[in-house]
C-alpha positions in Angstrom: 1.5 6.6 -40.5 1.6 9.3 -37.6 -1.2 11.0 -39.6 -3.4 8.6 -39.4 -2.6 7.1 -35.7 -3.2 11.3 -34.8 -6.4 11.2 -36.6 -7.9 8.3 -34.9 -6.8 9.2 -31.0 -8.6 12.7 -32.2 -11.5 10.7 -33.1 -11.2 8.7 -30.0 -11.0 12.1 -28.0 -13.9 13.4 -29.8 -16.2 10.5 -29.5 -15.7 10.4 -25.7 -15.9 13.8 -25.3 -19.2 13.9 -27.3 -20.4 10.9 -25.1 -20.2 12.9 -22.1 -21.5 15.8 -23.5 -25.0 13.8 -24.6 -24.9 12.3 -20.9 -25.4 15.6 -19.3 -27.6 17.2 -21.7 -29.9 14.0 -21.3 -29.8 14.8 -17.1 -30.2 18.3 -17.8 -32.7 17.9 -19.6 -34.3 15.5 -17.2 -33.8 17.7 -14.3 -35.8 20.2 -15.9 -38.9 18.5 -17.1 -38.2 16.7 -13.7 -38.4 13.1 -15.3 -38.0 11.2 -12.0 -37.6 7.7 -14.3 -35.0 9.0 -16.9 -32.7 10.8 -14.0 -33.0 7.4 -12.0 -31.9 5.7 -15.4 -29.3 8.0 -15.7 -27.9 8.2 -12.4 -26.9 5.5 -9.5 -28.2 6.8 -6.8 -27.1 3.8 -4.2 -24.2 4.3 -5.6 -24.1 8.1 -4.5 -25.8 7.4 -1.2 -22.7 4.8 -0.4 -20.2 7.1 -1.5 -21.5 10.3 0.3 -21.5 8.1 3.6 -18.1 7.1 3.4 -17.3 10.8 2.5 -19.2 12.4 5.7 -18.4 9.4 7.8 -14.6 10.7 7.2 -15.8 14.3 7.5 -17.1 13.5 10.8 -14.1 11.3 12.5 -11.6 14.2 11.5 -13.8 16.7 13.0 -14.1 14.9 16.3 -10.2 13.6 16.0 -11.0 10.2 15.8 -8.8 9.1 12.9 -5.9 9.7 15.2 -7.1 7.8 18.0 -9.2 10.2 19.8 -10.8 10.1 23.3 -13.8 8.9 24.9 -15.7 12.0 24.0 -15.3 11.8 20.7 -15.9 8.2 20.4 -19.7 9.0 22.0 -19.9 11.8 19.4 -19.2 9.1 16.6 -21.9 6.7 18.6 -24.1 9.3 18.1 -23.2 10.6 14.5 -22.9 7.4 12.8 -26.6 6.7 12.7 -27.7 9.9 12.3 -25.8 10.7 9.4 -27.1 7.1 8.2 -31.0 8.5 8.6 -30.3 11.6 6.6 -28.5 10.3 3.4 -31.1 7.6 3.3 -34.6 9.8 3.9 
């Protein structure tokens, strides 16, 4: 009985592991050939552009100290930040 409940979470293991290593020889493979329509089909890029706002958005308050409270200063550098970081992940 252990036997076989070992051998299936192996193949369980194996099967995922395989999955993902399909997935990124696919978007290797598209990089490469630069196939824009199978590296769009393989990737969600709105979901990336979302994420990588939130992440510099952070960045950005923690450099200027405004996660803390901050100061007038640093609230005019986030005024000023905020759409420009906007412009750049979306162009």
């Amino acid at each position: 009985m252990i036997k076989r409940f070992s051998l299936i979470i192996a193949g369980v293991v194996l099967a995922y592991v395989s999955s993902v290593g399909i997935s990124l020889v696919q978007l290797r493979s598209a990089l490469f050939e630069e196939d824009a329509a199978q590296l769009t089909q393989s990737v969600d890029f709105d979901s990336v552009r979302g994420s990588l706002k939130v992440q510099i958005d952070e960045l950005v308050k923690r450099k200027l100290g405004q996660s803390d409270g901050g100061n007038m200063l640093a609230a005019l550098g986030m005024a000023i930040a905020g759409p420009m970081v906007e412009q750049m992940i979306e162009t």
